[in-house]
C-alpha positions in Angstrom: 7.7 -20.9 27.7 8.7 -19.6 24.2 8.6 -16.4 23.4 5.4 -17.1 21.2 3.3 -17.2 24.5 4.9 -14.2 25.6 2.3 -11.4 26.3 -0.4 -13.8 25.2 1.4 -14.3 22.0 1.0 -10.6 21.0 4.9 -10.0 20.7 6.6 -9.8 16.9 9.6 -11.7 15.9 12.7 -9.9 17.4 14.1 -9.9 13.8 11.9 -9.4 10.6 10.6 -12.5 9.1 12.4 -13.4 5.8 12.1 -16.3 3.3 13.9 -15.1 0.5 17.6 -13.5 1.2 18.9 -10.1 -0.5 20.9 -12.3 -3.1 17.7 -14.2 -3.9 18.3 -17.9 -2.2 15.9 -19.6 0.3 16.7 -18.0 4.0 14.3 -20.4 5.5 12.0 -19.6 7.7 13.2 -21.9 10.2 10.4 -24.5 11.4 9.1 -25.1 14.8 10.7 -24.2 18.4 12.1 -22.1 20.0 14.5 -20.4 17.4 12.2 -20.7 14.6 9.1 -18.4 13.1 5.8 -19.0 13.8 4.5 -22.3 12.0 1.4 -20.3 11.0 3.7 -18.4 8.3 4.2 -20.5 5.7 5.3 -20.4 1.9 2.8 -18.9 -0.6 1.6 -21.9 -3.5 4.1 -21.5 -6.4 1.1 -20.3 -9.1 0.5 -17.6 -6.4 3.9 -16.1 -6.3 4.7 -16.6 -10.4 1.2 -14.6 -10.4 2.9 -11.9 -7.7 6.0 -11.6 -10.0 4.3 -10.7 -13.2 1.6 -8.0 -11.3 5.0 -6.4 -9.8 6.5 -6.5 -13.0 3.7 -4.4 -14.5 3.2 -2.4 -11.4 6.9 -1.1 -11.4 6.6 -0.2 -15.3 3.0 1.4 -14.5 4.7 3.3 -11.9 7.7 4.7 -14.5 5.0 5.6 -16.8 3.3 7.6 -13.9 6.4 9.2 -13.4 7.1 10.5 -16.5 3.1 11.5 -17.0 4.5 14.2 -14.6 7.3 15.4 -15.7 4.9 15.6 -19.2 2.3 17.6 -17.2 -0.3 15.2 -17.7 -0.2 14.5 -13.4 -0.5 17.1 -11.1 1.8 15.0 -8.7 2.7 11.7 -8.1 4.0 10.0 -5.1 6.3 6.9 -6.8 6.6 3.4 -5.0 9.2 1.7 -6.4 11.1 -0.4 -4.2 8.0 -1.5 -2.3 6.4 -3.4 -4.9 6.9 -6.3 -2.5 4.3 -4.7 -0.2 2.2 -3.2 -2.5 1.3 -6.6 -4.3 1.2 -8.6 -1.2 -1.1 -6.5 0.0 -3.3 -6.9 -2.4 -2.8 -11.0 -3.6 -3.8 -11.6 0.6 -7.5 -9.8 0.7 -10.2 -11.4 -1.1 -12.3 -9.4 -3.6 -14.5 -8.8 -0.9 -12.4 -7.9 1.8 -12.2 -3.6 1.4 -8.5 -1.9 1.0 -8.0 1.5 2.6 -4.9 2.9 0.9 -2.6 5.7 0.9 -1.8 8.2 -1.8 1.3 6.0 -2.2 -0.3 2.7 -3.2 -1.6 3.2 -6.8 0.6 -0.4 -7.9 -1.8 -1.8 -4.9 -4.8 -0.7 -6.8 -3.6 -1.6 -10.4 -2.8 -5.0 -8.8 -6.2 -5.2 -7.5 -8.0 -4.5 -11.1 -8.6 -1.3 -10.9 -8.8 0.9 -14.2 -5.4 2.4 -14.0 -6.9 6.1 -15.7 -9.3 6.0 -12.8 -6.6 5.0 -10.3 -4.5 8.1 -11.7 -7.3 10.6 -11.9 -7.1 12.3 -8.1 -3.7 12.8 -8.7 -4.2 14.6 -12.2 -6.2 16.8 -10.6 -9.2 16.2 -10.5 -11.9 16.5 -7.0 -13.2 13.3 -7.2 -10.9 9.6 -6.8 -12.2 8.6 -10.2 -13.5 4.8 -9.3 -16.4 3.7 -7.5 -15.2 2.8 -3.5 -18.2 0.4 -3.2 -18.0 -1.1 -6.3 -14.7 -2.0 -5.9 -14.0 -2.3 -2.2 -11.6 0.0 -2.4 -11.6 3.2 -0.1 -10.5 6.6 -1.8 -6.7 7.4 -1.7 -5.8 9.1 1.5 -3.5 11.9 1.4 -4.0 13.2 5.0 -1.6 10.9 7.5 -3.4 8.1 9.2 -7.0 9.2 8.4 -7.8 6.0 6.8 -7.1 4.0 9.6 -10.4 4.8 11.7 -11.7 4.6 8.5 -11.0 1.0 8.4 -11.7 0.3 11.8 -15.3 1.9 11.1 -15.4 -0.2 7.9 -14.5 -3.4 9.7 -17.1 -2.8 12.6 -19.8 -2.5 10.1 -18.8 -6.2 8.0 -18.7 -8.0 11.4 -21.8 -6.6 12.4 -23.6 -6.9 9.4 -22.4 -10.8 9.2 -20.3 -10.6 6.0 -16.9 -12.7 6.3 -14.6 -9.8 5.5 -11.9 -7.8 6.7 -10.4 -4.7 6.2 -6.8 -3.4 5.5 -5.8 -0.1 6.4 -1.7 0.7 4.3 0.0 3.3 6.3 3.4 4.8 6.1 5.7 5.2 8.9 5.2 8.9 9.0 1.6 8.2 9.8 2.0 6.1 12.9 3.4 9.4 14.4 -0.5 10.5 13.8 -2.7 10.4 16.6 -5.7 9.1 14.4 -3.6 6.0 13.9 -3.0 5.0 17.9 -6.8 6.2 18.1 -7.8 3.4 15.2 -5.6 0.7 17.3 -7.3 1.3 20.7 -10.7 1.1 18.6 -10.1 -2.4 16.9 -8.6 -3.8 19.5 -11.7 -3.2 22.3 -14.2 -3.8 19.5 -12.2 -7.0 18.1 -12.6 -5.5 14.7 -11.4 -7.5 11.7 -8.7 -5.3 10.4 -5.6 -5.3 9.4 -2.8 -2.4 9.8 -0.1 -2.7 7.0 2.7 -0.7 8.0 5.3 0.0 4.9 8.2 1.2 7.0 10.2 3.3 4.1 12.3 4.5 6.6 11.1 9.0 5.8 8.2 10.8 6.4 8.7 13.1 3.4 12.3 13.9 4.8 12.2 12.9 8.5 14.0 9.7 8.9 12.7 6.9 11.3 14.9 7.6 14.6 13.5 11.0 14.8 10.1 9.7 14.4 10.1 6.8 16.9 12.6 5.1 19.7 10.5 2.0 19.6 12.7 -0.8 18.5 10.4 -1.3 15.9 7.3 0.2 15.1 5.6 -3.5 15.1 5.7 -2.9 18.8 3.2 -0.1 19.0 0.7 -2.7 18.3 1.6 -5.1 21.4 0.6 -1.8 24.2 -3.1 -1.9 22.6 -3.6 -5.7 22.6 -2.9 -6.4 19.3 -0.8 -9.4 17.9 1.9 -7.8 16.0 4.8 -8.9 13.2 7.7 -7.4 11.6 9.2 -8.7 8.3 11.3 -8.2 5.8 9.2 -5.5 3.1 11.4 -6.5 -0.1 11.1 -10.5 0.0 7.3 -11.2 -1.1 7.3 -14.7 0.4 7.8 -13.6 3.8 5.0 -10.3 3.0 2.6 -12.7 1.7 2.6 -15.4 4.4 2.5 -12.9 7.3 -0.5 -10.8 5.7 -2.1 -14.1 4.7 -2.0 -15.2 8.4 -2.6 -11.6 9.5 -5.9 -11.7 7.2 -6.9 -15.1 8.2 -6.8 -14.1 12.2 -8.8 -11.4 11.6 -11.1 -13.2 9.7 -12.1 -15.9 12.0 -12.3 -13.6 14.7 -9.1 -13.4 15.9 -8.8 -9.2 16.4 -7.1 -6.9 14.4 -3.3 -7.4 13.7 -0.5 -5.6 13.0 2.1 -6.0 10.1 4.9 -3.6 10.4 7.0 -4.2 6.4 11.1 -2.9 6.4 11.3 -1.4 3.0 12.8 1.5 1.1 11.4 4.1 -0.7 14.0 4.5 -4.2 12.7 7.4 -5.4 12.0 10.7 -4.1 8.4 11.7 -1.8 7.3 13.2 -5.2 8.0 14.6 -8.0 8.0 17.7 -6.2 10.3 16.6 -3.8 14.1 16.4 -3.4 16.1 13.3 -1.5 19.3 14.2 -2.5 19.0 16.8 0.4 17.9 15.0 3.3 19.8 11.1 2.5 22.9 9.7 0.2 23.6 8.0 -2.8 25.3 5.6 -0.7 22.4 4.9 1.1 19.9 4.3 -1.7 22.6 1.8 -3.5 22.4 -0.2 -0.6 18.6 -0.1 -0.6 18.4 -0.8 -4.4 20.8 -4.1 -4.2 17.9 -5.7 -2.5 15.3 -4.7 -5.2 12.6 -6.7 -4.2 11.9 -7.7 -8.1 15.2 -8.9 -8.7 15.2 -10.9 -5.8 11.9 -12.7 -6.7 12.9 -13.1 -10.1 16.1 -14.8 -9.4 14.6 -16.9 -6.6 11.7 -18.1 -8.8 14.5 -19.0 -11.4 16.6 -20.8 -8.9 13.6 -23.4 -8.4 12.4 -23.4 -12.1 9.9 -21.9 -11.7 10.8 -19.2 -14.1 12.6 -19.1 -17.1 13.9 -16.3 -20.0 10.9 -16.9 -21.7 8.8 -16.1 -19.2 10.5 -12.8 -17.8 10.2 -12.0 -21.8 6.1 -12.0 -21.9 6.2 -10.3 -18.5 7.9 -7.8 -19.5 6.0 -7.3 -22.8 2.5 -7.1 -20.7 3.9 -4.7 -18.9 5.0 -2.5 -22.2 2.0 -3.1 -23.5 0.0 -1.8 -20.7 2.1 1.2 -20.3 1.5 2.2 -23.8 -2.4 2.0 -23.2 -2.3 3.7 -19.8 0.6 6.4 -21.9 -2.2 7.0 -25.0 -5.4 7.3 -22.7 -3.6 9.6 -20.6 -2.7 11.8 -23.3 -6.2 12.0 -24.5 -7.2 15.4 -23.0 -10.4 15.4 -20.4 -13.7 16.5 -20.5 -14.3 18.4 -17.4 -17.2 20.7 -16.3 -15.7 23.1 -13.4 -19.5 23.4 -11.9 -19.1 20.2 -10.6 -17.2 21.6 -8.0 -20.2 23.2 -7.0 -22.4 19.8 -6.9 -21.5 17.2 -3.8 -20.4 19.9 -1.4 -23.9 19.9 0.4 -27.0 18.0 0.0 -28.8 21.3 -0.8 -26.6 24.3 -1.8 -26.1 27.2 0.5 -26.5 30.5 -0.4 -22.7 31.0 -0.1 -22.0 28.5 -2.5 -25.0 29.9 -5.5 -23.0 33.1 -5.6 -19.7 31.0 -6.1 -21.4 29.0 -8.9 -22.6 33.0 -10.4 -19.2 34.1 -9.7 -17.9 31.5 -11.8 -20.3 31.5 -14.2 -19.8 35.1 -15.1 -16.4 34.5 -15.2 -16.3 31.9 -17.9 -18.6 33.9 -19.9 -17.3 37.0 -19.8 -16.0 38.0 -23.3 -12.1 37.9 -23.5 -10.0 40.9 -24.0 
């Protein structure tokens, strides 16, 4: 029996799966038996992952423009992701446009990736109380700051496409930190007795804010915590974008015909610090990010895609430009300043307003039109 029918084929690979290696040459997978990787994960089409290189090459330069929109007070706060642009456009190149996407505060590159209007997608984190896009129009579920919320979320979402008859799924990102969260072992049990076409996309960036992985879990990985609720699990490597995309392209299409929910646990690294507000240098080493950083998961695309021609100078030139280009509009519209009305705060909180929240709206009023001194 192999180790595929183990557990009714629930258990992940005992290492994570990996196409590309660190130094950007093929590592495989292997092919069939007993050694080798499932035969369901296979390579992405070539147009597909040319396409993948150029969106992370404009996410990463979305995300430094992002960054220094903080440090120019134009963002309240925001929570970088570079070094997991691997996950973040895998994620989004395996759902279909109407599949929904349940993300995390972490995951703006995911929603630039997806089409989103990247002044909408950075509006919540300027400030303001609302997420700035439309979550129906776009399929795409508010950013979640609180841990593991979104994950019920998903499952709820899921429940309500299979029952309705639409041929969609659902895919709930989730940090590491949040699989600490009870909401998210709640979600699991849920999917898994309902069968619910969802997805759980783990990015593994080794800290919850400044708790590293040991002292958050002894499982061996947290892939695992999937098999004890009945679902079919996978581990792989979060920096190679081959091996991201063909496990959340099989993980997609298993919950799509019916298959359950499954869930992908990605190995990555989060480069840059929780936030803005935040400071790594006291909780990890330089030493350790290096490492992390010589298996940039750009670089190792890039050369790969070189390696079999299909990418040259020329073409990391225009990719590059794009992504200038882009970061200049998303720079000059951000710098724009915006028309708010602070009595909107006042508007959504109830269906009717309660007496309580009339005499915030007068205290407010009077406030703002008091004379100044």
């Amino acid at each position: 029996m192999s180790r595929h029918q183990v557990a009714g084929g629930l258990l992940p690979e005992p290492v994570p799966v990996r196409f590309v290696a660190e130094d950007g040459t093929a590592a495989g997978p292997p092919t069939g038996g007993e050694a080798g990787y499932r035969a369901e994960y296979r390579a992405p089409a070539d147009d597909l992952l040319v396409d993948a290189y150029r969106r992370m090459v404009l996410g990463r330069r979305f995300d430094r423009q992002a960054t220094a929109l903080t440090k120019q007070g134009r963002l309240a706060v925001y929570p970088s992701s570079r070094g997991q642009e691997a996950c973040q456009i895998a994620g989004v190149l395996a759902l279909r446009a109407d599949d929904w996407l349940f993300p995390t505060y972490r995951d703006c590159v995911a929603l630039v990736a997806r089409g989103l209007d990247p002044v909408e997608v950075l509006t919540l984190l300027r400030g303001d109380w609302h997420c700035g896009y439309d979550p129906a129009a776009v399929r795409v579920a508010p950013q979640c700051t609180p841990l593991a919320t979104q994950t019920i979320h998903a499952v709820g979402m899921a429940e309500a496409l299979r029952r309705r008859g639409e041929d969609a799924v659902a895919m709930a990102f989730i940090g590491d930190g949040g699989t600490s969260e009870g909401d998210f072992h709640e979600a699991l049990n849920y999917a898994a007795v309902l069968r619910s076409p969802v997805v759980f996309f783990v990015q593994n960036n080794k800290y919850a804010i400044s708790v590293p992985l040991a002292r958050q879990s002894a499982a061996p990985a947290l892939a695992y915590k999937g098999v004890g609720y009945g679902i079919r699990s996978e581990q792989v490597d979060g920096n190679d974008l081959v091996a991201v995309l063909s496990v959340l392209t099989e993980a997609v299409r298993h919950a799509r015909e019916g298959g359950g929910p499954f869930l992908v646990e990605a190995h990555t690294y989060r480069i840059e610090s929780h936030t803005n507000a935040d400071d790594a240098t006291r909780y990890r080493d330089a030493e350790e990010v290096a490492r992390w950083e010589a298996a940039d998961p750009l670089a190792r695309l890039e050369t790969y895609l070189r390696g079999r021609g299909l990418l040259d100078a020329a073409g990391v030139e225009a990719a590059h430009e794009a992504a200038e280009e882009y970061a200049a509009r998303v720079r000059d519209r951000m710098n724009a300043e915006p028309e708010t009305d602070p009595f909107e705060l006042f508007d959504h909180v109830f269906a009717a307003p309660t007496p309580q929240l009339r005499e915030q709206r007068a205290l407010l009023a009077a406030e703002l039109s008091a004379p100044e001194e």
